[in-house]
C-alpha positions in Angstrom: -15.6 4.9 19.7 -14.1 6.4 16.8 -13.6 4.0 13.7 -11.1 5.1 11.1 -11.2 3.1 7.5 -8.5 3.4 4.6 -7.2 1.2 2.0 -4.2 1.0 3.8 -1.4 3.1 6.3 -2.5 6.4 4.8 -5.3 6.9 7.1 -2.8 6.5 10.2 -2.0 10.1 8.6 -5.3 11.0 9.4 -5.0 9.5 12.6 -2.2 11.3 13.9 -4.1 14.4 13.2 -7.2 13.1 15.3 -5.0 12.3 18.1 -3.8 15.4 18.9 -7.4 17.1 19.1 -9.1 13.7 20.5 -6.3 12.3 22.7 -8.7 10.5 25.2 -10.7 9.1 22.0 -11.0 5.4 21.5 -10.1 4.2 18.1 -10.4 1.5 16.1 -8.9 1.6 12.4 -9.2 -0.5 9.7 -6.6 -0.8 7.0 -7.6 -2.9 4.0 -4.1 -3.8 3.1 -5.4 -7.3 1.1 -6.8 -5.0 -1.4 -4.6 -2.1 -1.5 -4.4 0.1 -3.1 -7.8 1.8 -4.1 -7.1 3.9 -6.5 -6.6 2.1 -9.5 -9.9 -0.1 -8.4 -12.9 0.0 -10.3 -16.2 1.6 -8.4 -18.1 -1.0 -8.3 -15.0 -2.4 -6.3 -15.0 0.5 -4.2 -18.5 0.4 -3.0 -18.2 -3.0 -1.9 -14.9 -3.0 -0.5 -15.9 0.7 1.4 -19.3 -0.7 2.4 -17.9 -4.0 4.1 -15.1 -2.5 5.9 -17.1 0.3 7.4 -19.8 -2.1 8.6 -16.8 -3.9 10.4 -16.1 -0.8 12.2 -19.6 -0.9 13.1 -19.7 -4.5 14.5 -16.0 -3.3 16.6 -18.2 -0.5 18.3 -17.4 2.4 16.2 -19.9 5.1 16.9 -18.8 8.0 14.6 -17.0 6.8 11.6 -13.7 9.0 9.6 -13.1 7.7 5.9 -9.8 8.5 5.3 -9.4 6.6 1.8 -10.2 9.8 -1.1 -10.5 7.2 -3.5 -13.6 5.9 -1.6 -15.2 9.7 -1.2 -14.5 10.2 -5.2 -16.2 6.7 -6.3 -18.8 4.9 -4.1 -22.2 4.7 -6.1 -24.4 4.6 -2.6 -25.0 6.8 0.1 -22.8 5.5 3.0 -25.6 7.4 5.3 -28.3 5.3 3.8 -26.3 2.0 3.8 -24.8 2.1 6.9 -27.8 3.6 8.9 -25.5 6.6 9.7 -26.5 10.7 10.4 -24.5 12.6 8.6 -23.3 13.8 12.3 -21.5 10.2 12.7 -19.4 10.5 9.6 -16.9 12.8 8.3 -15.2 12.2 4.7 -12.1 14.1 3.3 -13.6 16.5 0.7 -15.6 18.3 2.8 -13.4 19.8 5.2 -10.6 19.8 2.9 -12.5 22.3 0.6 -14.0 24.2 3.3 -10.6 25.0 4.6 -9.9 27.2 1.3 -12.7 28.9 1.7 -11.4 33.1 1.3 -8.1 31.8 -0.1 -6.7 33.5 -3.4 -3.7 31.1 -4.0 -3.4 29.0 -7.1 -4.8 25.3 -5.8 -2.9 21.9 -7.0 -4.8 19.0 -6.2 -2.5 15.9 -6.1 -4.4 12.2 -5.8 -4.6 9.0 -7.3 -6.5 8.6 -10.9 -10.0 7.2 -9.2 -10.2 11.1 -7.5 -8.8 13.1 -10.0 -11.3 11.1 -12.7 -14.0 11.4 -10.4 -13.9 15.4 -10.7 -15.6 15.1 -6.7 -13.0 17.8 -5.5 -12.5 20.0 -8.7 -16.9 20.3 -8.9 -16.7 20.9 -4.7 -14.1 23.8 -5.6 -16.1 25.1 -7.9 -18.9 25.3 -5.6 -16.7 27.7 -3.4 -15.7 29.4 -6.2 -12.6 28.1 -7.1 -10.5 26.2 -10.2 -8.0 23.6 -9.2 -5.3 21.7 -10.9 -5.2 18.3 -10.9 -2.2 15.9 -11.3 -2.9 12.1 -10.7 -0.3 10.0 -9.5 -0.9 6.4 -10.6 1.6 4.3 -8.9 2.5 6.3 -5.6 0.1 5.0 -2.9 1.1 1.3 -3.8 4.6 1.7 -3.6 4.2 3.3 -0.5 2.1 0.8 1.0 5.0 -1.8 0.0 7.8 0.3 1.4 9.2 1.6 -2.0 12.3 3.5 -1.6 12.7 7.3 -1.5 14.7 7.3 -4.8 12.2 5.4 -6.1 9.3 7.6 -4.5 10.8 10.7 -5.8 11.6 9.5 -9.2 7.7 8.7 -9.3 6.9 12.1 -8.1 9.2 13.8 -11.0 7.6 11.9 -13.4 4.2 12.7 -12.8 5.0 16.6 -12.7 7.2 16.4 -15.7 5.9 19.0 -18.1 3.5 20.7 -15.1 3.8 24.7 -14.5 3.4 25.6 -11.1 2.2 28.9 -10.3 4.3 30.9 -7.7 2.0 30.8 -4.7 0.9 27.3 -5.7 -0.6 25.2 -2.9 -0.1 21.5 -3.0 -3.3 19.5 -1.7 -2.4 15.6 -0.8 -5.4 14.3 -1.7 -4.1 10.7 -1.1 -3.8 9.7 2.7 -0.7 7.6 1.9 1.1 11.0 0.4 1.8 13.1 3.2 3.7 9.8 4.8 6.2 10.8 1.7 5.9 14.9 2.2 9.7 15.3 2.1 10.0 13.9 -1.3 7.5 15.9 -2.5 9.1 19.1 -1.2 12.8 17.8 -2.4 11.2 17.3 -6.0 9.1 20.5 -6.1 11.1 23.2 -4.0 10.6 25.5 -1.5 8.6 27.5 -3.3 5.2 25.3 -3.4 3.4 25.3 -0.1 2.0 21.6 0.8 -1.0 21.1 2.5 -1.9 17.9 4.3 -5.9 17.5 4.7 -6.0 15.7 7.9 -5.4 18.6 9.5 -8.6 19.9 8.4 -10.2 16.4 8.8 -9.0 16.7 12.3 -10.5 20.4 13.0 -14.3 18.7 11.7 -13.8 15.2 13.9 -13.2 17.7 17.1 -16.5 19.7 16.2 -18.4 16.8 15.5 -17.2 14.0 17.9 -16.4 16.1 20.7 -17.6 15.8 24.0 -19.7 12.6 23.6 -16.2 10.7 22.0 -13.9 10.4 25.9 -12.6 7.2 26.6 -9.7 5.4 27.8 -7.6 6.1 24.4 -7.7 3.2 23.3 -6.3 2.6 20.0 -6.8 -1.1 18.0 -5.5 -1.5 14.2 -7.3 -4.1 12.3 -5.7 -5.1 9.4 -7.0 -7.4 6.4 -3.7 -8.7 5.9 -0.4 -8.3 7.5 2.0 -5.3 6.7 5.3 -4.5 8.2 5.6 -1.2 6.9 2.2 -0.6 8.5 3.5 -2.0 11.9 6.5 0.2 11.5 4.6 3.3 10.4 2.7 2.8 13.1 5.5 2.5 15.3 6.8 5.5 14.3 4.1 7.8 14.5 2.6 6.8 18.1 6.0 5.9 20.0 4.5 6.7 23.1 1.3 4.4 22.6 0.0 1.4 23.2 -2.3 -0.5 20.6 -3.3 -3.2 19.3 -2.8 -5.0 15.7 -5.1 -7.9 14.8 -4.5 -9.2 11.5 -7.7 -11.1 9.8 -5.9 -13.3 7.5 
C-alpha cells in the first residue's frame, strides 16, 4: 500500500498524478488539516508533526511512503529513512524528482512556495547541483487560504501581491513548489499571462512513484483519506478530482 502525507488537500494534487500511472494502487493519505498549514510552522514543529503522521501511515499498512508536503522536505532536522526504518526505495519526496526533471533545460526557473522552502534554500542548493540558478518567490498566506476555501478574487489578489515588483524572464518557468498551488493553477496563469509556462511537480513525483513502486504496489485500488480534522473543502476537492471513485474519509477528531 501506498501512503501519501501532506499538511492538508495539496497532496490530493499529487495524488491525482499517482493515480493515473498506479491506477490499481492502494492508497491511504493523510491530510493533517488540525495543523495546517505547514509553512509558516517552525522546524522543530515540522519534524514532529512529519514524523507522527508518517508513522500513522505506517501503522495503516503503508509500504512505500510519497511526502507531498515541500514544507516538510525543506525543514525536517532527522532522516525520515533513519526514523522511520525506511530504504530510501520506500520513500519518495518532492525535490528530488522535481529537480531531476530540469535536468538539460535552458529556460529561466521560478520557484514558487511557501516561506519554510524558499528560506530553507533545499531546492535553489539542489538546482545548483545540476547546474542551475532559480528564482524564488514565497507566498506566505496562499496554502492557508486555500485550505479554508478562500475565494478566487481573493486568491488572485494574493498571487498579485506577492509578484508585485517581480521581472519575469520571457521563457520563464513557473515551479509550484506548494502541493496546495496547482489546486489554484488558473489564477496563477490569469495573474501572470500566457506567457510564463507553469509547471506542476506531481507530474514528476508521479513518473519516480511508477519506477519505484511499480510492480510490487497492485491492489484492489483502494483509496482511504484520513484526516486529523474535518474539512469540507477537502471532501469536495476530493470529490472533484476522483468523481469516478470510491473512498473512504475517516476523520480522527
Amino acid at each position: 500500500m501506498i501512503g501519501i502525507f501532506d499538511s492538508g488537500m495539496g497532496g490530493l494534487t499529487v495524488l491525482s498524478a499517482i493515480r493515473e500511472v498506479l491506477p490499481s494502487s492502494d492508497v491511504v493519505y493523510f491530510g493533517d488539516t488540525l495543523n495546517a498549514p505547514y509553512g509558516v510552522r517552525s522546524r522543530e514543529d515540522l519534524t514532529k508533526l512529519t514524523v507522527e503522521g508518517l508513522q500513522l501511515l505506517q501503522k495503516r499498512g503503508a509500504n512505500n511512503i510519497v511526502s507531498a508536503c515541500n514544507s516538510v522536505s525543506a525543514s525536517l532536522a532527522v532522516s525520515l529513512f533513519d526514523a522511520l526504518s525506511l530504504a530510501p526505495q520506500q520513500l519518495i519526496e518532492m525535490v528530488g524528482p522535481t529537480v531531476a526533471y530540469f535536468k538539460g533545460s535552458a529556460a529561466p526557473l521560478v520557484l514558487c512556495a511557501t516561506p519554510a522552502t524558499i528560506q530553507s534554500g533545499i531546492y535553489q542548493n539542489a538546482f545548483r547541483m545540476i547546474g542551475r540558478d532559480v528564482q524564488g518567490v514565497a507566498i506566505e498566506p496562499l496554502a492557508g487560504a486555500i485550505e479554508n476555501g478562500a475565494t478566487a478574487e481573493e486568491i488572485e489578489a494574493i498571487i498579485a501581491a506577492a509578484f508585485k515588483g517581480t521581472v519575469l524572464e520571457p521563457g520563464s518557468i513557473l515551479i509550484l513548489a506548494c502541493t496546495h498551488y496547482p489546486i489554484v493553477i488558473s489564477a496563477f496563469r490569469k495573474v501572470l499571462g500566457s506567457d510564463v509556462t507553469i509547471f506542476d511537480p506531481a507530474f514528476a513525483v508521479a513518473e519516480r512513484a511508477e519506477k519505484q513502486f511499480w510492480p510490487q504496489e497492485v491492489g484492489d485500488g483502494r483509496t482511504t483519506f484520513i484526516l486529523s480534522k474535518d474539512s469540507e473543502p477537502f471532501r469536495a476537492l476530493a470529490a472533484k478530482l476522483f468523481p469516478n471513485t470510491k473512498f473512504e474519509v475517516e476523520v480522527l477528531q
